[in-house]
C-alpha beads as a LAMMPS data file, in Angstrom:
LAMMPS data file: protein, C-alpha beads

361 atoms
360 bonds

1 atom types
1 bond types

-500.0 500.0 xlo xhi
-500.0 500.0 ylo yhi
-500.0 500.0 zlo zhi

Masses

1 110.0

Atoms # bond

1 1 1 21.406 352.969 268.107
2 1 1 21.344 349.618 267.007
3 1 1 24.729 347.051 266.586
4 1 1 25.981 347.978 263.075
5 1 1 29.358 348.037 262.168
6 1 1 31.038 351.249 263.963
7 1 1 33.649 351.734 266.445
8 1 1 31.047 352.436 269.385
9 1 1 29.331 349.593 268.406
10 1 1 32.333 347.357 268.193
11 1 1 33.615 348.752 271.752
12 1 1 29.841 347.983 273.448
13 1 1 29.848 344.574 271.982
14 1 1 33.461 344.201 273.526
15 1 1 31.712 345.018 276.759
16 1 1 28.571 343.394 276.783
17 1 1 30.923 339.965 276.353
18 1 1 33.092 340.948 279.289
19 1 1 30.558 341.814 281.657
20 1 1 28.216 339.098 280.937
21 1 1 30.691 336.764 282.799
22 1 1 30.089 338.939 286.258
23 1 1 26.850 340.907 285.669
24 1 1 23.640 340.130 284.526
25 1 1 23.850 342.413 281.747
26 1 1 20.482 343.886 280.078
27 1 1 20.846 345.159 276.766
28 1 1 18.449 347.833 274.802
29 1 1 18.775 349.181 271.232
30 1 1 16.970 351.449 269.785
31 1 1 16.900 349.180 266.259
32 1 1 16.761 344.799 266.356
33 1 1 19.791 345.034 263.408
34 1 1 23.368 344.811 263.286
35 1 1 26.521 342.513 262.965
36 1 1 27.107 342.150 266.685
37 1 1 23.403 341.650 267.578
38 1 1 22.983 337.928 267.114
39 1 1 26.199 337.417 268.589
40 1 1 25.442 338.749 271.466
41 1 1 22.295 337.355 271.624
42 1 1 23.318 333.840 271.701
43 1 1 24.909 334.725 275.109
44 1 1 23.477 332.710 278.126
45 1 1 21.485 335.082 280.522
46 1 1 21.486 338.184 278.659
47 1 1 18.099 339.617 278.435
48 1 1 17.387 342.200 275.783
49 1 1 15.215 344.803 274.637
50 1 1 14.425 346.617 271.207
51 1 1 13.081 350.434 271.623
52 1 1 11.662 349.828 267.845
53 1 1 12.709 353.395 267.360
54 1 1 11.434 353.020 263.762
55 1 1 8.522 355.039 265.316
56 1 1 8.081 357.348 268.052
57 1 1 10.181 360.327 269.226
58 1 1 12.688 361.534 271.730
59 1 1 9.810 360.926 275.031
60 1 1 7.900 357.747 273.362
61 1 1 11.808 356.538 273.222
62 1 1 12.048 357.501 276.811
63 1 1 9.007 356.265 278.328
64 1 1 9.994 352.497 277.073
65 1 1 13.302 352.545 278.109
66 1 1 11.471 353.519 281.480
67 1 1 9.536 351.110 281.449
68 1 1 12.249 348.565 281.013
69 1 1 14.136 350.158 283.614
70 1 1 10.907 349.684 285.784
71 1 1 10.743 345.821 284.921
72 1 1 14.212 344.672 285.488
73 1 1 15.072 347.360 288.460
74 1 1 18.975 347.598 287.440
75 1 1 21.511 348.723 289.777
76 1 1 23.611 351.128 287.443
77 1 1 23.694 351.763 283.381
78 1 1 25.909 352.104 281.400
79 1 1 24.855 354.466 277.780
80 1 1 26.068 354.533 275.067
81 1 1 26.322 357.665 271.972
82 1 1 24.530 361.367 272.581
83 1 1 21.361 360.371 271.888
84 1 1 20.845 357.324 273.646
85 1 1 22.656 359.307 276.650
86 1 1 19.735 361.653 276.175
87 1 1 17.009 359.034 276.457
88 1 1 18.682 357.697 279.168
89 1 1 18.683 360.341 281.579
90 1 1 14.702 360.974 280.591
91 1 1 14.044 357.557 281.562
92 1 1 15.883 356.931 284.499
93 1 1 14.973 360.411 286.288
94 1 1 13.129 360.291 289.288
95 1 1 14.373 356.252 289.593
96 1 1 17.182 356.758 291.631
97 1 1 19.037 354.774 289.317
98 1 1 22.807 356.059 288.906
99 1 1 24.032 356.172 285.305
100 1 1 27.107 356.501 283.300
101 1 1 27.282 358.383 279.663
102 1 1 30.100 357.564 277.329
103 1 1 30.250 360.504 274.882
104 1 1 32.313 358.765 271.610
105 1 1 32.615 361.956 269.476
106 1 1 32.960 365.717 269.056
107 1 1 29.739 367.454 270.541
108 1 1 31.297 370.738 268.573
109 1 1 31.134 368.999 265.336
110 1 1 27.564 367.309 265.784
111 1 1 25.551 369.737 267.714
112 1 1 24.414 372.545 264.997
113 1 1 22.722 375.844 265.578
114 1 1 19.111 374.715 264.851
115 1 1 16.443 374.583 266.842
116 1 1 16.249 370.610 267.473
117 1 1 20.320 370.336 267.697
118 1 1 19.969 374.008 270.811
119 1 1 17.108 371.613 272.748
120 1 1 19.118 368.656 272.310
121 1 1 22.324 370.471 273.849
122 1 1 20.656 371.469 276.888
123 1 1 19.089 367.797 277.478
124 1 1 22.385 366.520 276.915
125 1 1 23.729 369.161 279.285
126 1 1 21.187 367.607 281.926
127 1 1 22.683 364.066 281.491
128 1 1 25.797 365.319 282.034
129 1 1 24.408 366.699 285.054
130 1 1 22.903 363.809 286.113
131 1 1 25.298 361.121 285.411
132 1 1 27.706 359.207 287.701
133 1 1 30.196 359.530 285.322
134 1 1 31.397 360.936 281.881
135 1 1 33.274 358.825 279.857
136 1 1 34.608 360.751 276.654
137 1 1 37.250 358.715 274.525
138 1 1 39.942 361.622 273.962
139 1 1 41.632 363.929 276.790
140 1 1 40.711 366.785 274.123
141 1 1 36.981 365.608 274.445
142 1 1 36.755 365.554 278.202
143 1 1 38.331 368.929 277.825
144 1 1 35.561 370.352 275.561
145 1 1 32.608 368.539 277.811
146 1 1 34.105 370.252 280.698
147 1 1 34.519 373.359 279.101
148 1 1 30.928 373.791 277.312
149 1 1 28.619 372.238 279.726
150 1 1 30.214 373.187 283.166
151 1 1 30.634 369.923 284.285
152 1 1 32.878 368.692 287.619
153 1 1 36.316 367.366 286.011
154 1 1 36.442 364.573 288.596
155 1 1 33.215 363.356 286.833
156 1 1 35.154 362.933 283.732
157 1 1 36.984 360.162 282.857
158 1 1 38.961 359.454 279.749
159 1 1 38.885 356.121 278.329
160 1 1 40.113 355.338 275.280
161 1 1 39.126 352.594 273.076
162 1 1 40.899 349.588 272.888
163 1 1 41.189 346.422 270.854
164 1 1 41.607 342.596 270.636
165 1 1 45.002 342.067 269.296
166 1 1 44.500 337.842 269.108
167 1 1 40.772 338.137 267.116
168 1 1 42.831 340.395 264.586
169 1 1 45.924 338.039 264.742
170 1 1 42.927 335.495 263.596
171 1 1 41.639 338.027 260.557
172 1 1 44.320 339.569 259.044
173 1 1 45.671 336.159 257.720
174 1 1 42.488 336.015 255.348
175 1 1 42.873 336.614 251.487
176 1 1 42.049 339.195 249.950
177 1 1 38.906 338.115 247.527
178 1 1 37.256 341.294 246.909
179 1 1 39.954 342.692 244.086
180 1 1 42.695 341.915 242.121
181 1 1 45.879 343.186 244.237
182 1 1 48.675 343.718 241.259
183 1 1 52.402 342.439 241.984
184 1 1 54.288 345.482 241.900
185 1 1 51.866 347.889 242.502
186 1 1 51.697 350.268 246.212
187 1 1 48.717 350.133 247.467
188 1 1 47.451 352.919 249.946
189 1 1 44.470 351.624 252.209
190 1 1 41.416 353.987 253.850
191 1 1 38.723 352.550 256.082
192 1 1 35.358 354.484 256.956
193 1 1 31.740 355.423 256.047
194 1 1 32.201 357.907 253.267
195 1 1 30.895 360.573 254.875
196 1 1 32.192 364.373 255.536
197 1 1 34.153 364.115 258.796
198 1 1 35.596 361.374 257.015
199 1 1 37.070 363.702 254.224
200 1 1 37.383 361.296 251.294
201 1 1 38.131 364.155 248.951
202 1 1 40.853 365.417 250.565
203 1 1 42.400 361.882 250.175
204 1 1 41.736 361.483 246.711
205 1 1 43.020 365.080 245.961
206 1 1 46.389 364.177 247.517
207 1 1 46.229 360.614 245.990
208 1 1 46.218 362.190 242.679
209 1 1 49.887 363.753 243.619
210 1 1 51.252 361.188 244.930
211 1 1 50.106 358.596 241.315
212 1 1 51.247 361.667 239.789
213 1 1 55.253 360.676 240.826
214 1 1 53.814 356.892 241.546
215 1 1 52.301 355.748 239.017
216 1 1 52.198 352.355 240.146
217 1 1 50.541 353.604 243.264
218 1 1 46.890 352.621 243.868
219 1 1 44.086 353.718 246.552
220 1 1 41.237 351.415 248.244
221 1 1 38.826 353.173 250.165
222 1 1 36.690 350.055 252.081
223 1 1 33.362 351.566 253.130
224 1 1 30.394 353.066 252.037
225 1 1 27.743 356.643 252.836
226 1 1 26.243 359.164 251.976
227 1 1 29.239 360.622 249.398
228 1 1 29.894 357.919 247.666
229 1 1 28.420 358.600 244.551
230 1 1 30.168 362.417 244.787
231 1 1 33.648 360.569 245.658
232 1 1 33.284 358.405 242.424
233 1 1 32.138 361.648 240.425
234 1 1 35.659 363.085 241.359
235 1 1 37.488 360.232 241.072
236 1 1 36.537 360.359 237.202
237 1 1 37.021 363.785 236.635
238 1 1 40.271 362.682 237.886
239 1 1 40.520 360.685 235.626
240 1 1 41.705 358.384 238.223
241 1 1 38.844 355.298 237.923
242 1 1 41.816 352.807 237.221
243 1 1 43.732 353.828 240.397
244 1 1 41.432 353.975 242.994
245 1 1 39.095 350.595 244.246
246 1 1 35.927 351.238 246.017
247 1 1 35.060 347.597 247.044
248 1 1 32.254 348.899 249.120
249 1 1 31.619 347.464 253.183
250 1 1 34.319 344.930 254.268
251 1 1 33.910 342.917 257.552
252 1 1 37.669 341.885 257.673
253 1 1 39.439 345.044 256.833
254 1 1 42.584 343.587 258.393
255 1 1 43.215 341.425 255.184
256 1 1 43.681 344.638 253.362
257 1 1 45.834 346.187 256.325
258 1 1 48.139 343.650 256.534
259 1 1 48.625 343.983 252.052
260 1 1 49.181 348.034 251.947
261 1 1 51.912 350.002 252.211
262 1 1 50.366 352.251 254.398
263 1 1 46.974 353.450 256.175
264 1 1 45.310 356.576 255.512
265 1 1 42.950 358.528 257.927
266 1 1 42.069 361.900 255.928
267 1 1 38.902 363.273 258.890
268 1 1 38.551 367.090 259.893
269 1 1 37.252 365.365 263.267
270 1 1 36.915 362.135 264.761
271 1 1 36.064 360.354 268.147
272 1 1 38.747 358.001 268.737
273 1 1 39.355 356.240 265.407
274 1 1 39.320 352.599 265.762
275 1 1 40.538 352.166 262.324
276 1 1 43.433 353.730 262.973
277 1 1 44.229 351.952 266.068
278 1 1 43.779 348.703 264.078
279 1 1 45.998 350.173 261.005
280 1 1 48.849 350.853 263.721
281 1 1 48.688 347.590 264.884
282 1 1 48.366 345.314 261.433
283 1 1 50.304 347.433 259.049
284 1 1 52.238 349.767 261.283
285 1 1 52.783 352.579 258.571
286 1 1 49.968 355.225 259.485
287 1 1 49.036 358.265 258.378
288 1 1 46.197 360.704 259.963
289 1 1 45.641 364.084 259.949
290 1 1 45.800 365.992 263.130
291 1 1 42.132 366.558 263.299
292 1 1 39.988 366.857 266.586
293 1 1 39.747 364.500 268.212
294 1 1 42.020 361.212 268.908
295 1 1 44.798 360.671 266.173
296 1 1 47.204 363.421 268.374
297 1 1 46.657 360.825 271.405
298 1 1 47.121 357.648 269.368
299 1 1 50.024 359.034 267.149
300 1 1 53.659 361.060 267.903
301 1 1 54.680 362.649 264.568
302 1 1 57.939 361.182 262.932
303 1 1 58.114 358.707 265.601
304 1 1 55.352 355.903 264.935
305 1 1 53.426 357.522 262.460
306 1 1 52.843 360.663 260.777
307 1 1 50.659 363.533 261.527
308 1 1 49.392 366.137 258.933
309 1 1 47.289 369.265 259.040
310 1 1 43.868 368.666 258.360
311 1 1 42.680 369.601 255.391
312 1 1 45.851 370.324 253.242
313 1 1 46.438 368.095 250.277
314 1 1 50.098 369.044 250.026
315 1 1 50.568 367.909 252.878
316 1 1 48.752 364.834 253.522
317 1 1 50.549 363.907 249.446
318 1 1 53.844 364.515 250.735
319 1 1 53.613 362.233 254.007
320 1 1 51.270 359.678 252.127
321 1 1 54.810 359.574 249.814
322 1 1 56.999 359.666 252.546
323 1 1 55.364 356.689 254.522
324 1 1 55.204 354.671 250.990
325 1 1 58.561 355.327 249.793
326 1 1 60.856 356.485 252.368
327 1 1 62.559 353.024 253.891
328 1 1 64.603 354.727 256.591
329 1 1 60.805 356.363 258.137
330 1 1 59.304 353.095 257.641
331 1 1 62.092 351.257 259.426
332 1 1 61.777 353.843 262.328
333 1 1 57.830 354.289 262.705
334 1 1 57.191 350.475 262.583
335 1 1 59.053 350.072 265.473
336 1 1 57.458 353.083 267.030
337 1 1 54.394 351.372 266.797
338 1 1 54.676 348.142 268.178
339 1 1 55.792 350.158 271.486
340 1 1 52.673 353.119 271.016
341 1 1 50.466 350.063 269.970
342 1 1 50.577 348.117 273.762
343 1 1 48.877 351.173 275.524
344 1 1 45.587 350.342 274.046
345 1 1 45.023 346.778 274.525
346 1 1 40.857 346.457 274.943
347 1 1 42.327 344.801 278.617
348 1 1 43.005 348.317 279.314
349 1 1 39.260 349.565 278.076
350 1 1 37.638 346.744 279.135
351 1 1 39.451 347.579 282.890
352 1 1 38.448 351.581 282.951
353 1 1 34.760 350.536 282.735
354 1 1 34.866 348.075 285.337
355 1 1 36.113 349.836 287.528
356 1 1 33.519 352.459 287.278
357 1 1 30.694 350.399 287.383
358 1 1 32.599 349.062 290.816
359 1 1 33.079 352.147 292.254
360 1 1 28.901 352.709 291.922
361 1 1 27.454 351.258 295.159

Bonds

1 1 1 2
2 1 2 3
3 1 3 4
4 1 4 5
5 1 5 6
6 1 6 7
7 1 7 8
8 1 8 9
9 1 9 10
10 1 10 11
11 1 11 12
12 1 12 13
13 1 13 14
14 1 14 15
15 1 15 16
16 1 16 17
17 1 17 18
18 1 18 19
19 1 19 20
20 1 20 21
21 1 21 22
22 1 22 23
23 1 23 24
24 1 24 25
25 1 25 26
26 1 26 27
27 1 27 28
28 1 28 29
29 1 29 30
30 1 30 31
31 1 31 32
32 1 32 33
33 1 33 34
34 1 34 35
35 1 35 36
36 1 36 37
37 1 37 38
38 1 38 39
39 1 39 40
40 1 40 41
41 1 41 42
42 1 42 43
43 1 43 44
44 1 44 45
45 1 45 46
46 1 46 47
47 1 47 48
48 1 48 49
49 1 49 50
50 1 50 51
51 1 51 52
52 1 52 53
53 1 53 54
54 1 54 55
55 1 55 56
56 1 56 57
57 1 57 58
58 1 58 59
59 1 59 60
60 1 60 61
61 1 61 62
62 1 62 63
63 1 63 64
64 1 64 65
65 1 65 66
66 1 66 67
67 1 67 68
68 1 68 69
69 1 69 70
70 1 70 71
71 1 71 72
72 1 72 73
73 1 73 74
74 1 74 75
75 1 75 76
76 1 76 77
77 1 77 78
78 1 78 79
79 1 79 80
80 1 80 81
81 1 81 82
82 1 82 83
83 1 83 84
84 1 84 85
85 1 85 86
86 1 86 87
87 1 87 88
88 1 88 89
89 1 89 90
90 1 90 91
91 1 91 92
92 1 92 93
93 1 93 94
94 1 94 95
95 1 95 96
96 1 96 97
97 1 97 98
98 1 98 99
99 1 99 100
100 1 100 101
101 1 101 102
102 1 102 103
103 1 103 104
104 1 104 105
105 1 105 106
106 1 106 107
107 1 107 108
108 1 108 109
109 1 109 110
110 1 110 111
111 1 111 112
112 1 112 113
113 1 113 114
114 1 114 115
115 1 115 116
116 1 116 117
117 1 117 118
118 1 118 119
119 1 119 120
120 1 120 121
121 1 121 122
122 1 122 123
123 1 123 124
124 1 124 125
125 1 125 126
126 1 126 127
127 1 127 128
128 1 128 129
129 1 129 130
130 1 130 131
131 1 131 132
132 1 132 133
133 1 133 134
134 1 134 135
135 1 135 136
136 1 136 137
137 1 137 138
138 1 138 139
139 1 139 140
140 1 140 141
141 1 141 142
142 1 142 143
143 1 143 144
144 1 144 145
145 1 145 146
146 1 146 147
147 1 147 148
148 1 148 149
149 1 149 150
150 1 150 151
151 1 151 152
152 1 152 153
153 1 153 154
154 1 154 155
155 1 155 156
156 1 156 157
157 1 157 158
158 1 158 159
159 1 159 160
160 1 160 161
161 1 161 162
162 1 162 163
163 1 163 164
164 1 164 165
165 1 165 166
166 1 166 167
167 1 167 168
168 1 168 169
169 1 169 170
170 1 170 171
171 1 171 172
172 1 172 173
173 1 173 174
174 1 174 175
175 1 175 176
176 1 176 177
177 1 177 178
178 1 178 179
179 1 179 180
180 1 180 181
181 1 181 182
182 1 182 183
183 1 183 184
184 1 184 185
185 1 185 186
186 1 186 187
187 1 187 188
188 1 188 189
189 1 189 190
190 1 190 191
191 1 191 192
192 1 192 193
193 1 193 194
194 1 194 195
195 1 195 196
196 1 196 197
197 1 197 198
198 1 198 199
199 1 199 200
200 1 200 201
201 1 201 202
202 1 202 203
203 1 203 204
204 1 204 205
205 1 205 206
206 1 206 207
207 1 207 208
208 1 208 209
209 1 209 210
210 1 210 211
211 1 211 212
212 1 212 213
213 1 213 214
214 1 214 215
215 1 215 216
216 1 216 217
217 1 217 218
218 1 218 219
219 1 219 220
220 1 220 221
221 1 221 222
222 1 222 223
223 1 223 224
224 1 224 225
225 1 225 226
226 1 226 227
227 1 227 228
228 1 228 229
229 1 229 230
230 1 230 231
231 1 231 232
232 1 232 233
233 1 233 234
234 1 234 235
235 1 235 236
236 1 236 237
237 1 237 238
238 1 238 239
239 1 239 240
240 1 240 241
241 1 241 242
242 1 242 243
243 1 243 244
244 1 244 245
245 1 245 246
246 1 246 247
247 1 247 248
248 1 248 249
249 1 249 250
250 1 250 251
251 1 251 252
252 1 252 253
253 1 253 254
254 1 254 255
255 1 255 256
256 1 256 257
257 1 257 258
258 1 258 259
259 1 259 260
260 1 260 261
261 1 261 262
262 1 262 263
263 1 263 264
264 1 264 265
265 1 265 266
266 1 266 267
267 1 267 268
268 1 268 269
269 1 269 270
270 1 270 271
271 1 271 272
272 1 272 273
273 1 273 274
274 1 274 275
275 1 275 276
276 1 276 277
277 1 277 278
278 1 278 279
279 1 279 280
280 1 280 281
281 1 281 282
282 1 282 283
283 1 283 284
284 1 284 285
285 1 285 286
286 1 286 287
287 1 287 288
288 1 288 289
289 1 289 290
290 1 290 291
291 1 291 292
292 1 292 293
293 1 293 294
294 1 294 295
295 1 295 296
296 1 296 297
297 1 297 298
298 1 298 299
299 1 299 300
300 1 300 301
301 1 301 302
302 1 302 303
303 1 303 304
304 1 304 305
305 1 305 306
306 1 306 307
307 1 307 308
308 1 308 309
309 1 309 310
310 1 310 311
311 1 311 312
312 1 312 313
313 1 313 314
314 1 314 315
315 1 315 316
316 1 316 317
317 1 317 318
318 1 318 319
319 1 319 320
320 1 320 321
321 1 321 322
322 1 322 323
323 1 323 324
324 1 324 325
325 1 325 326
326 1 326 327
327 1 327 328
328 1 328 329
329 1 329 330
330 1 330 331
331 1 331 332
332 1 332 333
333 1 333 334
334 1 334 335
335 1 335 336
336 1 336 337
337 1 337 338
338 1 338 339
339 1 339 340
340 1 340 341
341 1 341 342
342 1 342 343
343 1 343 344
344 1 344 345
345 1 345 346
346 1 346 347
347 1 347 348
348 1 348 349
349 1 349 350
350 1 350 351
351 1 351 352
352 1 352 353
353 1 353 354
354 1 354 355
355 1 355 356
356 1 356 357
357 1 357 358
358 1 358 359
359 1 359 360
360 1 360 361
């Protein structure tokens, strides 16, 4: 991995800054990139190491994060991502060298039936073995890592992302210079990599319904991937170009949080969606499907946001219009999430992980 912009980037970064006060924290990515790297790099005594995983494969990768392991003789480490939790277990066995694996998404959604994905499960299934701990980000993920790979429940521990309330408080404040936002207008906000858990179509399908009896509605989706181009293709068969923005990456979504009438999350599956967590805390008028895994822990339907089945347009349209244009809802949910919102606090994140990294002797 390297320190781009995701959520279990954002949450490592968050942790690397904590710990650096008490440990003398190591760091190794598999890529020298990303918007967190040189932050964290100006830290005093953090040491760091690149895999250059631009060549190489899964044991080259291995063998150098052994031999970092080797050099600096750590007492515990903490991995990040499926991959990397794969690598990490290949390096450290034999070392003695106890290890905790945080799993931040759906092994049932990334894991295919091919040949690479079937060896991949089983090494994954050995760092699960291995490790001092499991840390999935969803009670629903624990329950599928238990389930599938036969692993001790009191191994597993749930921790859910959390996040920094003040350095949003700081953000959100900024103007919005990347469009035009209209007077009058309702503007619906999405935040992700356009990709296919994300499910932009489904959003712009129900967005169409919703301009359909709005017309002064409007959709920004802030992101970019792999679909983009096929998102913009139906967007203008849509004939919607006018009505949806596609401003690309933003650093500072907040800025467009705190200006929309209400957050979208469209996914068939998820991790634990920071962006959502973010969403509930800025705007406070949210609206995810139920998808596996996170938004059913984060959100209770009705009563600080709304939940919808994945996947169905008619109903994503109809809360998408509820949330927008019903003021009684709005009134109710907004305070329903400044109560939901205090339970994930990165304090409370930053606090799981200590304490397991205590608890290893």
């Amino acid at each position: 991995m390297s320190l781009e912009g995701g959520g279990a980037e954002k949450v490592l970064s968050t942790l690397v800054r904590n710990f650096n006060h008490d440990f003398e924290v190591v760091l190794v990515t598999f890529y020298k990139k990303g918007r967190y790297l040189e932050e964290l790099l100006s830290m005093p005594r953090l040491k760091y190491y690149c895999l250059n995983a631009d060549s190489g494969n899964t044991l080259a990768f291995a063998c150098r994060l052994r031999k970092v392991i080797k050099e600096e003789r750590p007492d515990r480490i903490l991995s990040f991502l499926y991959y990397p939790n794969i690598i990490t277990c290949l390096a450290a066995m034999f070392t003695r060298v106890p290890f905790i694996v945080s799993e931040r998404s759906n092994h049932r959604k990334y894991l295919t039936r091919s040949l690479k994905h079937k060896a991949w499960r089983f090494l994954l299934g050995r760092a699960y073995s291995n490790a001092r701990w499991i840390v999935p980000v969803s009670a629903e993920s624990r329950d599928a890592i238990i389930s599938d790979f036969r692993v001790k429940g009191d191994k597993v521990v749930t921790i859910h992302n959390g996040i920094s309330f003040s350095a949003i408080d700081e953000m959100k404040e900024e103007a919005v210079t990347e469009m035009d936002l209209e007077p009058g207008n309702t503007y619906i906000l999405a935040v992700g990599s356009i990709s296919a858990a994300k499910n932009h179509a489904l959003l712009v399908d129900s967005f169409r319904i919703v301009h359909d009896r709005h017309p002064g509605s409007r959709l920004i989706i802030l992101g970019k991937g792999d679909l983009e181009g096929d998102i913009r293709r139906r967007i203008s068969s849509l004939g919607l170009d006018n009505y949806i923005h596609l401003p690309g990456y933003c650093e500072n979504p907040y800025k467009f949080m705190a200006r929309a009438a209400c957050y979208v999350l469209s996914s068939d599956w998820e991790g634990f969606p920071n962006s959502l967590l973010e969403a509930l805390y800025v705007n406070g008028h949210v609206v995810s499907t139920d998808c596996p895994t996170g938004p059913g822990e984060i959100l209770t339907n009705n009563e600080d946001g709304i939940l919808c089945e994945p996947g169905n347009i008619q109903d994503l349209a109809a809360a998408i219009e509820r949330m927008c244009f019903d003021e009684e809802l709005r009134s109710k949910v907004y305070a329903g999430s400044r109560k939901t919102i205090t339970n994930f606090d990165e304090s409370v994140m930053i606090d799981g992980y200590r304490k397991l990294l205590d608890e290893i002797n």
